[in-house]
C-alpha positions as CSV (number, residue, x, y, z in Angstrom):
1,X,4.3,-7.6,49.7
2,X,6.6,-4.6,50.6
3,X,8.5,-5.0,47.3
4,X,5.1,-5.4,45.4
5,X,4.1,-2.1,47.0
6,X,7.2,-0.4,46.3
7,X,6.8,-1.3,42.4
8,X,3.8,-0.2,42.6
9,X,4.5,3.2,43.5
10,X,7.7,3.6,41.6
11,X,5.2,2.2,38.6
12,X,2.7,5.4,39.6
13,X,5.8,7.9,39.6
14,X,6.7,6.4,35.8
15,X,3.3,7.5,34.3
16,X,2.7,10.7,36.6
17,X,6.8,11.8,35.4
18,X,5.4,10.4,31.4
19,X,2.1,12.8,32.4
20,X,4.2,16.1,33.1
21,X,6.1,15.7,30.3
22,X,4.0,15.3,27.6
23,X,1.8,17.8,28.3
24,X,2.3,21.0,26.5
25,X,1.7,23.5,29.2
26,X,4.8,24.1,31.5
27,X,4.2,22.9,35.0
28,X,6.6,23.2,38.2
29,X,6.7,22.5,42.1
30,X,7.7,24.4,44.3
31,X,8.6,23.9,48.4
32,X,7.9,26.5,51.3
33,X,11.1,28.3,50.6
34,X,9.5,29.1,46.9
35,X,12.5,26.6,45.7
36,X,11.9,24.4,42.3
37,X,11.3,21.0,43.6
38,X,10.2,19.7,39.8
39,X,9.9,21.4,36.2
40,X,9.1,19.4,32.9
41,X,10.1,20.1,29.3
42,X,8.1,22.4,28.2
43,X,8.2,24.5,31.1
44,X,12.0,24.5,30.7
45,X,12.3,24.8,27.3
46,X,9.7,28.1,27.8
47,X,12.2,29.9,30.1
48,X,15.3,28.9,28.4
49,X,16.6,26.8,31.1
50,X,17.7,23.4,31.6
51,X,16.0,21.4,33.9
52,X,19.2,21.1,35.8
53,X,19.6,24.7,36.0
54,X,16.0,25.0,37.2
55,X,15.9,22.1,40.4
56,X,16.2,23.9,43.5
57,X,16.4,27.8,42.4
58,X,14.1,30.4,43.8
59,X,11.6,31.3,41.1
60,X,10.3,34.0,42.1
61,X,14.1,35.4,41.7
62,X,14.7,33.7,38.7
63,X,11.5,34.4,36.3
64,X,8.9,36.3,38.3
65,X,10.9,39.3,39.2
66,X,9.8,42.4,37.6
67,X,6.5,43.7,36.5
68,X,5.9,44.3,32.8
69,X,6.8,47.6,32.6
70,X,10.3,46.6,34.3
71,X,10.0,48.0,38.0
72,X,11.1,45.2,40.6
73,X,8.2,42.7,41.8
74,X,8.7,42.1,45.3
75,X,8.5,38.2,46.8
76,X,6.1,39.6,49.4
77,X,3.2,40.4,46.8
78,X,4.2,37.1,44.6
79,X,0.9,35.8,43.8
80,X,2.8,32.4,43.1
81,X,3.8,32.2,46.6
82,X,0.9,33.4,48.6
83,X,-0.5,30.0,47.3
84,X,1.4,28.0,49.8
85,X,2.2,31.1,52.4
86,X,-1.5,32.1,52.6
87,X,-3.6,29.2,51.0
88,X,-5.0,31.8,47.9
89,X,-4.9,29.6,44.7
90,X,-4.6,32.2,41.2
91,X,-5.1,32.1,38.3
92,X,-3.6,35.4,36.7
93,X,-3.1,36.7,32.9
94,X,-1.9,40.2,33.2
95,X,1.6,39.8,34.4
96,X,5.0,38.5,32.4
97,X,7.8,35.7,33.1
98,X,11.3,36.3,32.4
99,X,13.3,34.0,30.4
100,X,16.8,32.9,31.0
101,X,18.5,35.6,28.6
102,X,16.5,38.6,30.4
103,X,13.1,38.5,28.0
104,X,9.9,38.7,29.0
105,X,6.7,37.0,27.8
106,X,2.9,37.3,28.3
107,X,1.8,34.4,30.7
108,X,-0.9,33.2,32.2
109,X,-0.2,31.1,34.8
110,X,-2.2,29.4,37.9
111,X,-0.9,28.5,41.6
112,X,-2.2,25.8,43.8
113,X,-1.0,25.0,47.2
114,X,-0.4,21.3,48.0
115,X,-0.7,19.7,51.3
116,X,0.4,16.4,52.7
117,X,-0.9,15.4,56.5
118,X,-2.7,18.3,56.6
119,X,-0.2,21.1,56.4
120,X,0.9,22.6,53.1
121,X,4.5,21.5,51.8
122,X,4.5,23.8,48.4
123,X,2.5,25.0,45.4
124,X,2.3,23.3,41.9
125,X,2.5,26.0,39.0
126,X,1.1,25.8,35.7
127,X,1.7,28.5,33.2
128,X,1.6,29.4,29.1
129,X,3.1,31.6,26.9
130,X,0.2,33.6,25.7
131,X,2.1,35.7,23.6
132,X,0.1,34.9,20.6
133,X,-2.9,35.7,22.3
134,X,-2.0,39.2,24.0
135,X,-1.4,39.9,20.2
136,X,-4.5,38.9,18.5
137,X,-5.9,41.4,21.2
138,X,-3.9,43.9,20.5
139,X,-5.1,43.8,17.3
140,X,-8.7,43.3,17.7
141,X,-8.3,46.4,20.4
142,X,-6.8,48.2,17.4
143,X,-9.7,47.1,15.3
144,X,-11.9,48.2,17.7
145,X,-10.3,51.4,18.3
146,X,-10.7,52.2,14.7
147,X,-13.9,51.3,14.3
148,X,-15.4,53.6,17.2
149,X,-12.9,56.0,15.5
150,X,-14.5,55.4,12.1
151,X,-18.0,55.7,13.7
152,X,-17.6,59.1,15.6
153,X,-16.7,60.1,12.2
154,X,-19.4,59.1,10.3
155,X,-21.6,60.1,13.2
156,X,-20.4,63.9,13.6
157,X,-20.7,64.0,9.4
158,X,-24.1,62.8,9.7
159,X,-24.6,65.1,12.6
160,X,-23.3,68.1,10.9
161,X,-25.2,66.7,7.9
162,X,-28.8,66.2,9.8
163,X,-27.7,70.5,11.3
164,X,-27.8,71.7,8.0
165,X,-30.7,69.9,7.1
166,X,-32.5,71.4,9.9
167,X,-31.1,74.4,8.9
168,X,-32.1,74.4,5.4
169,X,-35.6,73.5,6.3
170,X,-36.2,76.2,8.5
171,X,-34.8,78.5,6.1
172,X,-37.6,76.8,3.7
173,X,-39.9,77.3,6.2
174,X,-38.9,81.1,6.8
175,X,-38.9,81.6,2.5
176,X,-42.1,79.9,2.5
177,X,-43.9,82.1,5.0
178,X,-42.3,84.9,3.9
179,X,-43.9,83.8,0.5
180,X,-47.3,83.4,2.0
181,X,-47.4,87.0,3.3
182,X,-45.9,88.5,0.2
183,X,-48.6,86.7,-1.6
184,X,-51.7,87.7,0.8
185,X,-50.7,91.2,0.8
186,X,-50.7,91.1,-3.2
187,X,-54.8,89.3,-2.8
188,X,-55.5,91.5,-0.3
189,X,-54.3,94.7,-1.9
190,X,-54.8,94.3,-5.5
191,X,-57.8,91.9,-6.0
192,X,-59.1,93.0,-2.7
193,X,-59.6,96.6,-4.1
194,X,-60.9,95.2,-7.8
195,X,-63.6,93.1,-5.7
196,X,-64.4,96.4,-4.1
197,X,-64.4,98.9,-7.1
198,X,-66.3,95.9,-8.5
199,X,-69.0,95.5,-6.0
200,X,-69.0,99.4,-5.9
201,X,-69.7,99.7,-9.7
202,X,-72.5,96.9,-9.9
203,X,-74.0,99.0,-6.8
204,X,-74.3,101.8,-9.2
205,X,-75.5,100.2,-12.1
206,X,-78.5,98.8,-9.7
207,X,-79.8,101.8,-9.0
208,X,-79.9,102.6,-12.3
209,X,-82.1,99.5,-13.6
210,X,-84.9,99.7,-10.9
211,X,-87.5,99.9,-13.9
212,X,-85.9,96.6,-15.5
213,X,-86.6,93.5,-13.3
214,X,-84.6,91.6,-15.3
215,X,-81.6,93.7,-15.4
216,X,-82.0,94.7,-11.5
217,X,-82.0,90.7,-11.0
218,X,-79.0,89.9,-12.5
219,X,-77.1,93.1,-10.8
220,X,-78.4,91.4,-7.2
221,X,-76.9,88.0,-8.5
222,X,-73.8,89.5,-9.4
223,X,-73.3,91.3,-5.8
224,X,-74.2,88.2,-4.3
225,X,-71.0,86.7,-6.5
226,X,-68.8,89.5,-5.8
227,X,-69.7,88.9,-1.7
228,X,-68.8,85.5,-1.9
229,X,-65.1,85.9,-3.9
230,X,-64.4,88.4,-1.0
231,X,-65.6,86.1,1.6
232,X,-63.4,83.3,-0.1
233,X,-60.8,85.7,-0.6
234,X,-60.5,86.7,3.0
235,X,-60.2,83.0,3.9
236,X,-57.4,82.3,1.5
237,X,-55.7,85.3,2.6
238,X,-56.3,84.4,6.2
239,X,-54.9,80.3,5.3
240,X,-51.7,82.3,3.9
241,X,-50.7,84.6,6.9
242,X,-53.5,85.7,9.4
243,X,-53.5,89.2,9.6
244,X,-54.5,88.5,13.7
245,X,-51.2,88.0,14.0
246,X,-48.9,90.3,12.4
247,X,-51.7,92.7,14.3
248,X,-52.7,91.7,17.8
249,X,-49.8,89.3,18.1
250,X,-49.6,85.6,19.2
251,X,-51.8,85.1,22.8
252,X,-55.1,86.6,20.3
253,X,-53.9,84.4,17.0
254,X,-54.0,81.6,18.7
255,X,-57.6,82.3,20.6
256,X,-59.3,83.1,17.7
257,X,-57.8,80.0,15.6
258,X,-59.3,77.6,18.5
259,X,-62.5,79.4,18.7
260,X,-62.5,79.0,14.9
261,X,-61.4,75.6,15.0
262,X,-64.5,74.7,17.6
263,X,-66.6,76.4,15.9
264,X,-66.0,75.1,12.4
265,X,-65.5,71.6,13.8
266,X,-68.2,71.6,16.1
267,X,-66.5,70.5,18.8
268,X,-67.3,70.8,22.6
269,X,-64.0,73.0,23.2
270,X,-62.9,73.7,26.4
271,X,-60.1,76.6,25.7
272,X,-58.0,78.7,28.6
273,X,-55.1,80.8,28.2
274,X,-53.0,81.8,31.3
275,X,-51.0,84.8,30.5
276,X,-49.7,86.3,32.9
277,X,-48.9,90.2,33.4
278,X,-45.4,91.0,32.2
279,X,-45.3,87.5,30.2
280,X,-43.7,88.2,26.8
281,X,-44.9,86.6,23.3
282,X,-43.0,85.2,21.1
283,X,-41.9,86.9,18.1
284,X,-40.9,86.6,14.2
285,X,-40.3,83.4,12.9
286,X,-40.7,81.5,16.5
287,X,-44.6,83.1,16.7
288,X,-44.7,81.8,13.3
289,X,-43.4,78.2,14.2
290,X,-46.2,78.0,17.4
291,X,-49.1,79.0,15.6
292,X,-48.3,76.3,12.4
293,X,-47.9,73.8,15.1
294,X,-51.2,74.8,16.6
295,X,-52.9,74.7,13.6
296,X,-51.2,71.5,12.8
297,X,-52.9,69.7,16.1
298,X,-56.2,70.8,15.4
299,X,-55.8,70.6,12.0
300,X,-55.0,66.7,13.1
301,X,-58.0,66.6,15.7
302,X,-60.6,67.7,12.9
303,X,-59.0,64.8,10.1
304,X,-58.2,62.4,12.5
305,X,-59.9,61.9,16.1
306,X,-63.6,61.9,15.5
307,X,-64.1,63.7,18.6
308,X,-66.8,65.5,20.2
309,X,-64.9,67.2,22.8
310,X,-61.5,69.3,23.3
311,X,-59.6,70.9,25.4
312,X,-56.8,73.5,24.7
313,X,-54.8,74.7,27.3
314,X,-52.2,77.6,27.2
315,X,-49.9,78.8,29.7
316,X,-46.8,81.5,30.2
317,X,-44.1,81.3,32.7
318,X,-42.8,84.8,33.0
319,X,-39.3,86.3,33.0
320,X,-36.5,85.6,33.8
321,X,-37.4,82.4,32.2
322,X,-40.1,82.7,30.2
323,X,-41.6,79.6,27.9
324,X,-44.9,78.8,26.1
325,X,-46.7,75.4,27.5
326,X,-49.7,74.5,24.8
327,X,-51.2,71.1,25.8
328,X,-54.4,70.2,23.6
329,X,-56.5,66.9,24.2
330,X,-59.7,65.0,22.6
331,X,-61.7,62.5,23.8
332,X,-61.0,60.6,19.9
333,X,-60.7,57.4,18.8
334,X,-57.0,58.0,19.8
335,X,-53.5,57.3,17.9
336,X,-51.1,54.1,18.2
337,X,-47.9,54.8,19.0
338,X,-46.6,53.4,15.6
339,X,-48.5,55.3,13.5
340,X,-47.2,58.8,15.3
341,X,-43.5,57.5,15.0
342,X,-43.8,56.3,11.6
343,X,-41.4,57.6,9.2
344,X,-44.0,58.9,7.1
345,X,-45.6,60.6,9.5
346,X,-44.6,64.1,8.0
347,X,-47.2,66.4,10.1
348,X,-46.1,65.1,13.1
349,X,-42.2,64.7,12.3
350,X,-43.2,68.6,10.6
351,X,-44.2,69.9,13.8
352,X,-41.0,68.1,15.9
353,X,-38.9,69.7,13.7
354,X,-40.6,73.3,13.9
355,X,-40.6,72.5,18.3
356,X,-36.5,71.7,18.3
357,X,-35.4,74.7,15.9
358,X,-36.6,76.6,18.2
359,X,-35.1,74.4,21.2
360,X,-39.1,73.5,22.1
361,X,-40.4,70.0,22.3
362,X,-43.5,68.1,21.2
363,X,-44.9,65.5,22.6
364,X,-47.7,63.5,21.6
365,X,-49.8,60.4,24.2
366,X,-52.3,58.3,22.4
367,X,-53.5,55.2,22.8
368,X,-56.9,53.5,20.9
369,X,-60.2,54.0,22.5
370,X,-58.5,57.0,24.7
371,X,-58.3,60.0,23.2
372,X,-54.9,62.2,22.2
373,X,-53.2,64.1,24.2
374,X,-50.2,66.6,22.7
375,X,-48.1,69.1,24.5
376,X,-45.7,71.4,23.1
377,X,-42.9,73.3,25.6
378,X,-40.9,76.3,24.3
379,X,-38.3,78.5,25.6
380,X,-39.4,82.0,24.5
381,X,-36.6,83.7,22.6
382,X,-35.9,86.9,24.5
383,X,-34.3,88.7,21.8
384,X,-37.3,88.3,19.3
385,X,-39.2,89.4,22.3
């Protein structure tokens, strides 16, 4: 039975010794000193040592003992030995072997303490040359690199291209308005005064035909035509540039446009504007910008909200800080979120765009069935003011 036994075991040994051999990961033991106990073929022929060479060396010493970048690894923070010292099994990738002729390679290896009786007689390494894959992500890193490189490119062109955008709208926007008062001063002055002279001369000739019905009829019809081309005149001239505010400025513009808009629309309007003393207006092209936005929301409330009621608030912060706060809400049908962010959307994304030249913002809360709700913020420009 004790020979049966033996063969047994030594039969074990045969296929564990056939087992670390033919894999193709290197694997070696190692005793409480940190002295090779075992080391297969692969493991060997990794290092460039012969197995011979190998059998009861210190490994740490002879292929753990420098980092990567060459500074000396001491045993004492060998991760290989604190398997058996301390019981902590690792599994590492970041560190380099060193081969027999003073190379290093890329490894990742793993450390397992072994016991026998209860106490731990060595560690079992594992390990592979990862060489090839410490390369491939180098150069996916690379690729990477490059990429994010290639983006922040294309994204600070398409930045710088989306600026001048923004710039050349508002330039529009300054040409058109420019173009709008140009033009209502040219109504205003020239066909203003022929309307007048007009209505002046068909006054005349009235008085002249009171013994002709007939004639004194049509004169009447006439001044009754002449009164309405200067009451549509005024209201062209007033769509182009309201002479309210070029005149009494921004706080009274945008007043009288929601008392128009109420009363035009009529609308249960619920209007207050907070100004308070020493609170400056904006100027130029920015009191421009608010009062098209303004007219925009309402001009959106009348097409869109089938409301009966609104309510237009406007406040002032003063100096040292001063900004505009416009908030106006209806009790509408309301507006889904998709249709005010959809790309087609061109008052809404119009009126954005007229908020952030002038570093304001607009926002707009809607839902179906519960009204809509927009508020604009702007800093007031100091220098216009």
């Amino acid at each position: 039975m004790p020979c049966a036994a033996a063969a047994q075991a030594e039969g074990w040994h045969e296929r564990l010794a056939l087992l670390l051999e033919s894999t193709g990961d290197g694997m070696f033991g190692i005793d409480v000193g940190g002295r090779c106990t075992f080391i297969n073929r692969a493991g060997a022929r990794m290092l460039g040592w012969r197995t011979e060479e190998v059998l009861g060396r210190n490994m740490h010493e002879l292929i753990h003992h420098r980092h990567p970048d060459g500074t000396p690894y001491p045993e004492s923070d060998c991760p290989i030995f604190n398997a058996f010292r301390r019981g902590l099994p690792c599994r590492i990738d970041s560190e380099v072997l060193w081969r027999a002729d003073g190379s290093p390679f890329p490894a990742e290896y793993s450390s397992y303490p072994v016991e026998q009786g209860g106490r731990v007689i060595g560690a079992v390494v594992t390990f592979v040359d990862i060489t090839e894959r410490k390369r491939a992500e180098e150069l996916l890193r690379q690729a990477r690199d490059e990429l994010e490189r290639r983006v922040a490119e294309r994204t600070a062109e398409l930045s710088a291209a989306l600026g001048q955008l923004r710039e050349l709208a508002a330039y529009s926007e300054t040409v058109r308005e420019d173009e709008r008062t140009r033009i209502a001063r040219e109504i205003h002055d020239e066909l203003g005064s022929l309307l007048v002279a007009l209505k002046m001369d068909v006054g005349w000739l009235a008085k002249r035909v009171d013994d002709r019905p007939a004639l004194r009829a049509k004169c009447d019809g006439m001044g009754r035509l002449i009164d309405t081309a200067v009451d549509n005149v005024g209201r062209i001239i007033t769509d182009l540039r309201p002479s309210i505010l070029d005149h009494q400025g921004l706080w009274a513009a945008l007043e009288w446009q929601a008392q128009d808009f109420a009363g035009s629309a009529e609308l249960d309007a619920d209007i207050q504007v907070v100004v308070p003393a020493g609170a400056v207006a904006p100027q130029g092209g920015q009191a421009t910008a608010v009062f098209r936005i303004f007219q925009e929301i309402l001009s959106n409330v009348a097409r869109h909200a089938r409301a009966r009621r609104v309510w237009v608030r406007i406040d002032v912060d003063p100096p040292p800080a001063p900004a505009l706060y416009i908030e106006v809400r209806d009790d509408g049908v309301g507006a889904p979120a998709d249709a005010l962010n959809h790309p087609r959307s061109y008052g809404v994304m119009g009126m954005r765009e007229r908020a952030r030249h002038f570093g304001g913002r607009l926002t707009i809360d809607g839902s179906p069935g519960q009204g809509t709700r927009v508020r604009l913020a702007m800093p007031i420009e100091e220098a216009d003011a």
